[in-house]
Backbone as a printed PyTorch tensor [residue, N CA C, xyz], in Angstrom:
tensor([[[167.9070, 158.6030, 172.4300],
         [167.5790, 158.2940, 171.0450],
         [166.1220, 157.8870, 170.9490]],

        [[165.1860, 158.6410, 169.6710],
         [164.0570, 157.8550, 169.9030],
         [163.5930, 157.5240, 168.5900]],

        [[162.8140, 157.1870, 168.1740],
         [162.1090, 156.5000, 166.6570],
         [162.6680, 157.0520, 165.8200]],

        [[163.1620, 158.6710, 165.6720],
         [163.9340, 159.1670, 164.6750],
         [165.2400, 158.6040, 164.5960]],

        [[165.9900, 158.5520, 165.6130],
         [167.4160, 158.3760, 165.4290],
         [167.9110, 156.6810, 165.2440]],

        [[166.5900, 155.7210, 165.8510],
         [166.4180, 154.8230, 165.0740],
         [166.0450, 154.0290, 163.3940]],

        [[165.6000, 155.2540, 163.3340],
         [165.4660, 155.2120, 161.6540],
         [167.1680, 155.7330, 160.7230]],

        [[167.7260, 156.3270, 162.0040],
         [168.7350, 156.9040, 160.9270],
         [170.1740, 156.6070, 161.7070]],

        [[170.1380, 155.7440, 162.4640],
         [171.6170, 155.1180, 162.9910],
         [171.1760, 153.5400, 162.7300]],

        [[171.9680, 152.8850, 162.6700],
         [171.9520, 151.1120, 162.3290],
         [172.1460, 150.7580, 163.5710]],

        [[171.7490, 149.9140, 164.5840],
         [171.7130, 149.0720, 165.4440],
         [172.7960, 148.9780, 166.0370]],

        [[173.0880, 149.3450, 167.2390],
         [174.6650, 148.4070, 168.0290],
         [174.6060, 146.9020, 167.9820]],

        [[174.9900, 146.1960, 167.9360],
         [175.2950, 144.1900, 167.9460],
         [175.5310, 144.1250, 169.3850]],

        [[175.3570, 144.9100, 170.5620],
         [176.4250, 144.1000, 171.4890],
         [174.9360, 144.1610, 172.5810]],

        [[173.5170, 145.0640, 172.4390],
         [172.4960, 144.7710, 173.1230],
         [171.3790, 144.0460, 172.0560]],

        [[171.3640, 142.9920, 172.8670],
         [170.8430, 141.4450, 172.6480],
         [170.1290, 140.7510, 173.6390]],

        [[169.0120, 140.0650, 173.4580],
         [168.1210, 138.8210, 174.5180],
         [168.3740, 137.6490, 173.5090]],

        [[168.3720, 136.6240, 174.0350],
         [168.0830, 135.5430, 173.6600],
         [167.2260, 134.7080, 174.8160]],

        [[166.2230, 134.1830, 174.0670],
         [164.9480, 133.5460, 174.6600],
         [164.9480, 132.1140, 174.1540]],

        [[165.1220, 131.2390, 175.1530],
         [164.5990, 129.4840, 174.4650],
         [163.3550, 129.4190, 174.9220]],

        [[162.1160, 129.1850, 174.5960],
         [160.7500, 129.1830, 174.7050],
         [160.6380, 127.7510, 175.2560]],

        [[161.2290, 128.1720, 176.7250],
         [160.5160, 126.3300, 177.4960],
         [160.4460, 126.9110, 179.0220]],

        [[159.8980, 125.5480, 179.3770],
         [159.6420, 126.0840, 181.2250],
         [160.1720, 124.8900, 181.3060]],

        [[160.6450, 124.9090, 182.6630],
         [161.1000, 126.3380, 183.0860],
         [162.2040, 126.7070, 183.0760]],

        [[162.9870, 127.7420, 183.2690],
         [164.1080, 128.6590, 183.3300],
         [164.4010, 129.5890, 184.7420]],

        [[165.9180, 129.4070, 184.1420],
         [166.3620, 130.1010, 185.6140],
         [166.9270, 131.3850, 184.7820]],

        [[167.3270, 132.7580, 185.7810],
         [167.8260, 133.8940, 184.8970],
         [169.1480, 133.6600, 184.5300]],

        [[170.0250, 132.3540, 184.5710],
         [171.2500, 132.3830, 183.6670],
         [170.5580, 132.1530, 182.4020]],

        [[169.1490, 131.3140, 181.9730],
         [169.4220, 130.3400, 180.9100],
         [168.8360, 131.9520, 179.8320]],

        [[168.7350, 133.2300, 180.1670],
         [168.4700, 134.4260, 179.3750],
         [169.9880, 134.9600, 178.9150]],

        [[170.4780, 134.7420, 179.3960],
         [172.3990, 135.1150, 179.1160],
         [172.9960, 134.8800, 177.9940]],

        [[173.4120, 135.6990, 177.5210],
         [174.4820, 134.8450, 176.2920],
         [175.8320, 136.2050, 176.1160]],

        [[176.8540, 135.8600, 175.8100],
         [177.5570, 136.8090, 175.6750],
         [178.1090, 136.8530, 174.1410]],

        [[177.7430, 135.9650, 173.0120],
         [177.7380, 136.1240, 171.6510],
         [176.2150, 134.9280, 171.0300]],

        [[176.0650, 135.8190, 169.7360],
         [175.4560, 135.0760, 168.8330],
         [175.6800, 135.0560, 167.2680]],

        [[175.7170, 133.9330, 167.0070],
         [176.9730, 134.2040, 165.6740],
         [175.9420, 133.0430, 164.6760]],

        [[176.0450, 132.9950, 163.4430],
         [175.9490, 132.1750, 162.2740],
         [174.6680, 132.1570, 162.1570]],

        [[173.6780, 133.2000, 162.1160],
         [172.1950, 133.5050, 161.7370],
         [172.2620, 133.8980, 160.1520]],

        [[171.7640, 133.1950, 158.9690],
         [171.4430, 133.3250, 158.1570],
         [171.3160, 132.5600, 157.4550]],

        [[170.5670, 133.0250, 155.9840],
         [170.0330, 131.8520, 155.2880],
         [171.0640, 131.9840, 153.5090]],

        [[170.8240, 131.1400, 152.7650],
         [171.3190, 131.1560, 151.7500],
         [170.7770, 130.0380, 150.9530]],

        [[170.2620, 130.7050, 149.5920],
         [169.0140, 130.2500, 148.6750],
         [170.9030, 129.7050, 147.0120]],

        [[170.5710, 128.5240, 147.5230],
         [171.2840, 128.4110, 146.2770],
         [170.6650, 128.1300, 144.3450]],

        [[171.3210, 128.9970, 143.8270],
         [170.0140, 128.5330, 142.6330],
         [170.7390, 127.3580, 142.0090]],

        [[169.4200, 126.7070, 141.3610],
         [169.5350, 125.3390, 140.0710],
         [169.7030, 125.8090, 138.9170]],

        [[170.8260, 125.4000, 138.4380],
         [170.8140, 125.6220, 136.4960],
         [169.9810, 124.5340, 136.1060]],

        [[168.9740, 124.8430, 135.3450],
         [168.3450, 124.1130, 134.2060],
         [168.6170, 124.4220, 132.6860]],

        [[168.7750, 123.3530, 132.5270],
         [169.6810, 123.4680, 130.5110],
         [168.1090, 123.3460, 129.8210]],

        [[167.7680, 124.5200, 128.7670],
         [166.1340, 124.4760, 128.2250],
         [167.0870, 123.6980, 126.8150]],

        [[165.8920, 122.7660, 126.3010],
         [166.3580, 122.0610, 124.9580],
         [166.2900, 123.2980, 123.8010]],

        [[167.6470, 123.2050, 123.1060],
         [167.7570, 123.9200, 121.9680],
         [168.0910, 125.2680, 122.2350]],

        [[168.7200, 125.4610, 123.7620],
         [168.9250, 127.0430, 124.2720],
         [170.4980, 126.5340, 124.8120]],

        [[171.9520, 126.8990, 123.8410],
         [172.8390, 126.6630, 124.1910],
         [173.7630, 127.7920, 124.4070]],

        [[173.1910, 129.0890, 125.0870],
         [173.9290, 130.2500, 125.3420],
         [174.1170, 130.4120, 126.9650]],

        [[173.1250, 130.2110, 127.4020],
         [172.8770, 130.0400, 128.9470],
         [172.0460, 128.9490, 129.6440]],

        [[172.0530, 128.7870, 130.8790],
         [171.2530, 128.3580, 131.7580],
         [170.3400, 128.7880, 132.7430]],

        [[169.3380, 128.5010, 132.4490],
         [168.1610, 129.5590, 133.3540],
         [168.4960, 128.5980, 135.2260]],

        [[168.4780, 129.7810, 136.3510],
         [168.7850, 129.5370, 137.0830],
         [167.4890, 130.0310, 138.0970]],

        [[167.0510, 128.8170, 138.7110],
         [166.0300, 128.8530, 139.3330],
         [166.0300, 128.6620, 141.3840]],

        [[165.7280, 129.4230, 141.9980],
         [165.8220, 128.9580, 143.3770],
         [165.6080, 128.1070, 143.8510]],

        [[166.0920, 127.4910, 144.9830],
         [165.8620, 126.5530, 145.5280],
         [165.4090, 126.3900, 147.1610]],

        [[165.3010, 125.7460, 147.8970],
         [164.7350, 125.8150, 148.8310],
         [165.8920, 126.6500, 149.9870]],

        [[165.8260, 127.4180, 151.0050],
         [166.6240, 128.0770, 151.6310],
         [166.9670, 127.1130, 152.6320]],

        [[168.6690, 127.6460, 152.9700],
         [169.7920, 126.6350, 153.5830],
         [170.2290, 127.2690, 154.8400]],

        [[169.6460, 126.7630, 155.9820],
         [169.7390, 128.0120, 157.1920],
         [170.7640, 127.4940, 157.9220]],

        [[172.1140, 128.6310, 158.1230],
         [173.0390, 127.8990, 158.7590],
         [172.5420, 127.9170, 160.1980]],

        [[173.5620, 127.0340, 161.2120],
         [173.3260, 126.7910, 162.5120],
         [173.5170, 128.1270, 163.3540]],

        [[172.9870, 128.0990, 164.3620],
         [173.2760, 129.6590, 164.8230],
         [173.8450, 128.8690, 166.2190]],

        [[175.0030, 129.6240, 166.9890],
         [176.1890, 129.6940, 168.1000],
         [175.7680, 130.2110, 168.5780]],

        [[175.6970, 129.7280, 170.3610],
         [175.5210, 131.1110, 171.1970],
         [176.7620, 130.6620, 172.0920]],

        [[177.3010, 131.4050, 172.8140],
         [178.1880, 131.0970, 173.9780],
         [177.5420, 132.0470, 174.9810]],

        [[178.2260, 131.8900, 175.5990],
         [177.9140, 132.0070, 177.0910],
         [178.8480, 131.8500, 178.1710]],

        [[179.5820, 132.4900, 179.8390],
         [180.6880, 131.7970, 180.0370],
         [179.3070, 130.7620, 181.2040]],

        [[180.1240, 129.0760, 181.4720],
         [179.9020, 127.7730, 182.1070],
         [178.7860, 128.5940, 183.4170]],

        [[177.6550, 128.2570, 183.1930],
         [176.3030, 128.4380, 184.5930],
         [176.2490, 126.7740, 185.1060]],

        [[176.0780, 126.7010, 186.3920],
         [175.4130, 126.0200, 187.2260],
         [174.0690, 125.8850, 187.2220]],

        [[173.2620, 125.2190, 186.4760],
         [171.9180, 125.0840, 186.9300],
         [171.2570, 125.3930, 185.7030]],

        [[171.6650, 125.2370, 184.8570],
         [170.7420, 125.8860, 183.3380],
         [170.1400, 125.1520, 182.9520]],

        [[168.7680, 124.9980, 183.0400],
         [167.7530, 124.4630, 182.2660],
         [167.8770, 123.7970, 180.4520]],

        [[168.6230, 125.3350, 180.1420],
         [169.1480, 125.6190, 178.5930],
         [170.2430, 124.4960, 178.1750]],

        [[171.3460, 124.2450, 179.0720],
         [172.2170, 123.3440, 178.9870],
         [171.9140, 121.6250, 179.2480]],

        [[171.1440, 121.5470, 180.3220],
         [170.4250, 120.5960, 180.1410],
         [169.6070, 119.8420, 179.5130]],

        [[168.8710, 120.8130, 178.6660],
         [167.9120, 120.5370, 177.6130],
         [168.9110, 119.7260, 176.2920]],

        [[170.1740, 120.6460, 176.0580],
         [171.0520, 120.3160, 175.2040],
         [171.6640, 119.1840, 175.5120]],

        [[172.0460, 118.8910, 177.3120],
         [172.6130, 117.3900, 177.2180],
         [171.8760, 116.2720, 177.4020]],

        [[170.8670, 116.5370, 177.4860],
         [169.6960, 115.3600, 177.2310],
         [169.8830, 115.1400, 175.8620]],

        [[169.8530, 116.2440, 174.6490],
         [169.3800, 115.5250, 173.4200],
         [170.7430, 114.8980, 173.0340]],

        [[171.9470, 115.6880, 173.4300],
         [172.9400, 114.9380, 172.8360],
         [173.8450, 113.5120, 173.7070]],

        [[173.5120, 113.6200, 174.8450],
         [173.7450, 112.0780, 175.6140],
         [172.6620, 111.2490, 175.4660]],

        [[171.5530, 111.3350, 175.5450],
         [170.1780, 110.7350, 175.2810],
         [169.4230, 110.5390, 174.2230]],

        [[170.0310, 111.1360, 173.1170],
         [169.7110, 111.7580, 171.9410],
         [167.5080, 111.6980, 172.0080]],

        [[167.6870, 112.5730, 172.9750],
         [165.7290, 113.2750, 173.5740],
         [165.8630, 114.3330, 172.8460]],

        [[165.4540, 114.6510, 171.2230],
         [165.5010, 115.9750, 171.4080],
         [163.8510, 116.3030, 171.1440]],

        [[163.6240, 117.4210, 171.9800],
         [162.4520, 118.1960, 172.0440],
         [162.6650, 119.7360, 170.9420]],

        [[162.3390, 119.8550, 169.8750],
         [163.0000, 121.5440, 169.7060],
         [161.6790, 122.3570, 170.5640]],

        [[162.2920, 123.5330, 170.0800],
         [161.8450, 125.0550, 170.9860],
         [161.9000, 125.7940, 169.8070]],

        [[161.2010, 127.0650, 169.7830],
         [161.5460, 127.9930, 169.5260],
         [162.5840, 128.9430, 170.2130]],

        [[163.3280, 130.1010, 169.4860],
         [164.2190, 130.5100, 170.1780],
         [164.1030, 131.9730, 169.4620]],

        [[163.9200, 132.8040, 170.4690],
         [163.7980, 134.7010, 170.0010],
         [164.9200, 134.6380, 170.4570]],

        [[165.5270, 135.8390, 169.2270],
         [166.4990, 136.2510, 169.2010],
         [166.2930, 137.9190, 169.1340]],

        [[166.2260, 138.7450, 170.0030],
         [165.8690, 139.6070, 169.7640],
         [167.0540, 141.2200, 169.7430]],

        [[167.2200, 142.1160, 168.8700],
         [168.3210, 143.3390, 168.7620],
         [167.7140, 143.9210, 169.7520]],

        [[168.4570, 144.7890, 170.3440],
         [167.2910, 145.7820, 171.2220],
         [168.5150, 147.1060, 170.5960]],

        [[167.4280, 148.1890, 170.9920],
         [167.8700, 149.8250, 171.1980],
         [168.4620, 149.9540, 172.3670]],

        [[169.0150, 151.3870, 172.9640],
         [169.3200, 151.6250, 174.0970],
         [168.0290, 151.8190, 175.2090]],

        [[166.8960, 152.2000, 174.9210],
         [165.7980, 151.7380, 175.5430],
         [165.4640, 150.4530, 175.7600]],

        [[166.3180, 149.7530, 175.4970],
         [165.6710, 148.0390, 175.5140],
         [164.3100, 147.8140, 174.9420]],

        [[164.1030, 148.4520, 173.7120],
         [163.2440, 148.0420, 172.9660],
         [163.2330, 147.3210, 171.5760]],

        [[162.6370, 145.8750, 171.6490],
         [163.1170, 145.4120, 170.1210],
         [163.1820, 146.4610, 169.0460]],

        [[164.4950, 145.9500, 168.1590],
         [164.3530, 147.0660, 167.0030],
         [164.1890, 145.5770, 165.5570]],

        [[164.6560, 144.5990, 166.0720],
         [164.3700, 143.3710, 164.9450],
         [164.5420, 142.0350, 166.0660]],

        [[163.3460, 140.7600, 165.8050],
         [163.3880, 140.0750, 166.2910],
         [163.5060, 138.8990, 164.9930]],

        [[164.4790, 137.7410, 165.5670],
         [164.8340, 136.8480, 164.4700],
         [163.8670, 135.3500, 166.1190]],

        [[162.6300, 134.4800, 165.0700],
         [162.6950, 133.2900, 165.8310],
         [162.6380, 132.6420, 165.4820]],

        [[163.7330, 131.6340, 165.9010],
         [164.3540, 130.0670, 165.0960],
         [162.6890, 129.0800, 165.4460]],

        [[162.5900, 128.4790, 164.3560],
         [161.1920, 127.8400, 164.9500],
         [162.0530, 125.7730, 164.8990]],

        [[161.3910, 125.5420, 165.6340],
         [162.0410, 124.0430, 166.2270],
         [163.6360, 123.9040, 166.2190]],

        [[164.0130, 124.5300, 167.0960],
         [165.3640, 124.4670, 167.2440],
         [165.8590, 123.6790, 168.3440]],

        [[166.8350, 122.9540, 167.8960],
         [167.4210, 121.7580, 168.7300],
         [168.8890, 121.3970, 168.7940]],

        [[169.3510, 121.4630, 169.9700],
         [170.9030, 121.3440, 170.2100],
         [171.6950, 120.2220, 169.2220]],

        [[172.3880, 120.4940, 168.4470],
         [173.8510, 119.6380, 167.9110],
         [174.9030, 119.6570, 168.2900]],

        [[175.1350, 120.7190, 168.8660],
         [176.4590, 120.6260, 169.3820],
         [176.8500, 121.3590, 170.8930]],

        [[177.5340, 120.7520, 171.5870],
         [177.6580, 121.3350, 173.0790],
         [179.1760, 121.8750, 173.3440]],

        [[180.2480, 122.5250, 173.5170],
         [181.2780, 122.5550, 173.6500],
         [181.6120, 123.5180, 174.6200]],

        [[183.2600, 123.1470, 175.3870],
         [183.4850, 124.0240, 176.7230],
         [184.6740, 124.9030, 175.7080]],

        [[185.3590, 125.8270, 176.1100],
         [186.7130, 126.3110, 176.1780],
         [187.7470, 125.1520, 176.9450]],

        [[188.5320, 125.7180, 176.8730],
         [190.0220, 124.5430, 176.8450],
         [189.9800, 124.9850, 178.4600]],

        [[190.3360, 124.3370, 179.3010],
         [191.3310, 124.8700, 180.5110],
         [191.9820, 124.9440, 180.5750]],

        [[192.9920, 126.1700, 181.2280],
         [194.0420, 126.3860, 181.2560],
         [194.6800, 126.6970, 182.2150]],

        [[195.6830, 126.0260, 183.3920],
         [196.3890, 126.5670, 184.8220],
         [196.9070, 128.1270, 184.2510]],

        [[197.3650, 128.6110, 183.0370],
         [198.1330, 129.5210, 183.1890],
         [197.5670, 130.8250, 182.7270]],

        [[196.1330, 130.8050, 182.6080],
         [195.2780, 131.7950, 182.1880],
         [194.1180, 131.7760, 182.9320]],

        [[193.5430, 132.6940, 183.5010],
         [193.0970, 133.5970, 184.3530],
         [191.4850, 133.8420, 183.7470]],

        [[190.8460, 132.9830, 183.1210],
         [189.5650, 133.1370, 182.1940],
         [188.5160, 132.4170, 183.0030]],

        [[187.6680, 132.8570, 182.2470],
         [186.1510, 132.5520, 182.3140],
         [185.7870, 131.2930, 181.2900]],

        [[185.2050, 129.7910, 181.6850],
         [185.2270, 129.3370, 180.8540],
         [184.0240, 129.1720, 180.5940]],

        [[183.8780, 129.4240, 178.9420],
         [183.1300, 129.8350, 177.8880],
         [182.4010, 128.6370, 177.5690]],

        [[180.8160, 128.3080, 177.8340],
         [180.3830, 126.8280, 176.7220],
         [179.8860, 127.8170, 175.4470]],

        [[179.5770, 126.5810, 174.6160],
         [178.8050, 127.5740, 173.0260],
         [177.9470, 126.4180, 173.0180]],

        [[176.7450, 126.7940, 172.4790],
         [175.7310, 125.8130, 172.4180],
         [175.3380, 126.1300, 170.6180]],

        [[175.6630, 124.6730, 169.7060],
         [175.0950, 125.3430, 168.7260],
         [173.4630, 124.5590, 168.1490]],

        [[172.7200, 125.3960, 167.4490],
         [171.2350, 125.0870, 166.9330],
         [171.5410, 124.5940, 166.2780]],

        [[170.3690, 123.6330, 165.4520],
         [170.0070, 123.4970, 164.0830],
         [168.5300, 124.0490, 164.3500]],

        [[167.5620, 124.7810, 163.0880],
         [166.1260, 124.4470, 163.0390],
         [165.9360, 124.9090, 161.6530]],

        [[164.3200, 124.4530, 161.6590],
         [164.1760, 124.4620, 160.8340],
         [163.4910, 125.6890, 159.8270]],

        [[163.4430, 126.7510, 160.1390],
         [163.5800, 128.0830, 159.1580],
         [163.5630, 129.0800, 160.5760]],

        [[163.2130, 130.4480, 159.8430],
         [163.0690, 131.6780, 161.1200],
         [162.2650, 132.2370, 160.1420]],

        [[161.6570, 133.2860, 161.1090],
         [160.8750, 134.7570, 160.9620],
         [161.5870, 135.3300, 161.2760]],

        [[161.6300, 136.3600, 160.7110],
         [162.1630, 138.1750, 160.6730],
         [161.1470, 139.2340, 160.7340]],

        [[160.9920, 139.7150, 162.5350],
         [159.5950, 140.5230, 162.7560],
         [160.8150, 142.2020, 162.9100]],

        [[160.8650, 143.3760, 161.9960],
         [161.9580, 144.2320, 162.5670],
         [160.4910, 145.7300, 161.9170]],

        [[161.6670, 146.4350, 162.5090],
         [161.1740, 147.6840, 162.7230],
         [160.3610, 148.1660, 161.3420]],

        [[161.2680, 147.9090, 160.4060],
         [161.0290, 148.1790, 158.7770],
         [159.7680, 147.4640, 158.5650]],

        [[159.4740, 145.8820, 158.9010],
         [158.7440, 145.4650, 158.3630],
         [156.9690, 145.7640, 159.2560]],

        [[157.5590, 146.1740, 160.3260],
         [156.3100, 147.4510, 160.9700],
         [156.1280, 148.1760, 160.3730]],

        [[157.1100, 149.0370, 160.0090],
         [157.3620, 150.4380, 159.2450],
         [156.1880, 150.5840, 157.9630]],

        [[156.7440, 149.6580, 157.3060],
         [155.9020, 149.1420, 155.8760],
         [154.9430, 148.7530, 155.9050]],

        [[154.4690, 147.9390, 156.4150],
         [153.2940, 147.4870, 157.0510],
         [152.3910, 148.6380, 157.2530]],

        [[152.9050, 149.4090, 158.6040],
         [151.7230, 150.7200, 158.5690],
         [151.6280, 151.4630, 157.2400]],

        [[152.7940, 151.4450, 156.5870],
         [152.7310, 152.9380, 155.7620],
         [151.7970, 152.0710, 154.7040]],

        [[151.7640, 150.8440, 154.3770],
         [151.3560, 150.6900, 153.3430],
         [149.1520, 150.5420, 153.2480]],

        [[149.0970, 150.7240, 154.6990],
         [148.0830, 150.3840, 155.2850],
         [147.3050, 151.6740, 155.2870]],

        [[147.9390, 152.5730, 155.7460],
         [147.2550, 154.0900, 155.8940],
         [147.3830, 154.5550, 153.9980]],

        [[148.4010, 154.5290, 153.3870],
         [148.1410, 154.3280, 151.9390],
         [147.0070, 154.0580, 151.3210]],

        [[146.6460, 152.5890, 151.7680],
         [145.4770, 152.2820, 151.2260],
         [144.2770, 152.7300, 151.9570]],

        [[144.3210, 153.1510, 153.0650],
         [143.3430, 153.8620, 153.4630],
         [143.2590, 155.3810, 152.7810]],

        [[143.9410, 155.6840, 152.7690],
         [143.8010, 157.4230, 151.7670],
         [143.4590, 156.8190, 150.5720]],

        [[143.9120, 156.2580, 150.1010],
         [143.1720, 155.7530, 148.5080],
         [141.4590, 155.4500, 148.6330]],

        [[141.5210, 154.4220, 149.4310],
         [139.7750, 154.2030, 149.7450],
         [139.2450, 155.4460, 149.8960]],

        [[139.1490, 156.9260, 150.4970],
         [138.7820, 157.5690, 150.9470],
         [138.0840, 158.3580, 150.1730]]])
């Protein structure tokens, strides 16, 4: 598949990096086997205008970024996990940035999402169980405080709108 068939198939979900931007790291703390609850949501304000009793003008408000989940199954030695039980036994928290990046089957970003000061809230294992035969799973979840959205489109646009204005100048 190459730039064409990227323009005209939508992304698989299941090739993924996730990056916590600290030193140092070992190659578990690049691992994740889900990432879940990335997005934002702009709730609007009704304002009542005096002497306007048909509607309410509804104005935006500041954007509400939910926490984003990663799991992973239980590593020995993770930098990543550590970082998280420092802030939540110690309550040390340092945030990070954190790339989240889609890839193609070339392993080339096709959209990168990065959480900017992101910091562990929540730490959790899977249950154990004698009578099941599993891998046990931690999930580490974020809070921060907004993201960037760097993706293919907004390259895309970017050039086209650039060489545009260069033929216009011309």
């Amino acid at each position: 598949m190459g730039l064409l068939d990227a323009l005209i198939y939508p992304p698989v979900g299941f090739h993924f990096a996730v990056v916590v931007e600290m030193s140092p790291q070992t190659p578990q703390d690049f691992r994740f086997q889900s990432v879940s609850g990335l997005g934002s949501t702009i709730t609007p304000e009704p304002v009542m205008e005096g002497g306007e009793n048909r509607f309410k003008h509804q104005f935006p408000t500041i954007p509400f970024h939910s926490n984003v989940v990663l799991k992973r199954g239980k590593f020995i030695g993770s930098f990543v996990v550590a970082w998280c039980i420092n802030a939540i036994e110690n309550f040390d928290f340092q945030p990070h940035d954190v790339l989240i990046t889609l890839l193609n089957d070339m392993h080339i970003p096709v959209c990168v999402w990065q959480l900017i000061n992101a910091y562990p809230v929540k730490w959790s294992i899977t249950e154990f169980n004698a009578e099941q035969n599993s891998v046990a799973i931690e999930s580490i979840e974020l809070a921060y405080q907004y993201y960037r959205t760097i993706s293919l489109d907004s390259l895309l646009t970017g050039s086209l709108s650039l060489s545009a204005s260069a033929s216009v100048s011309i």
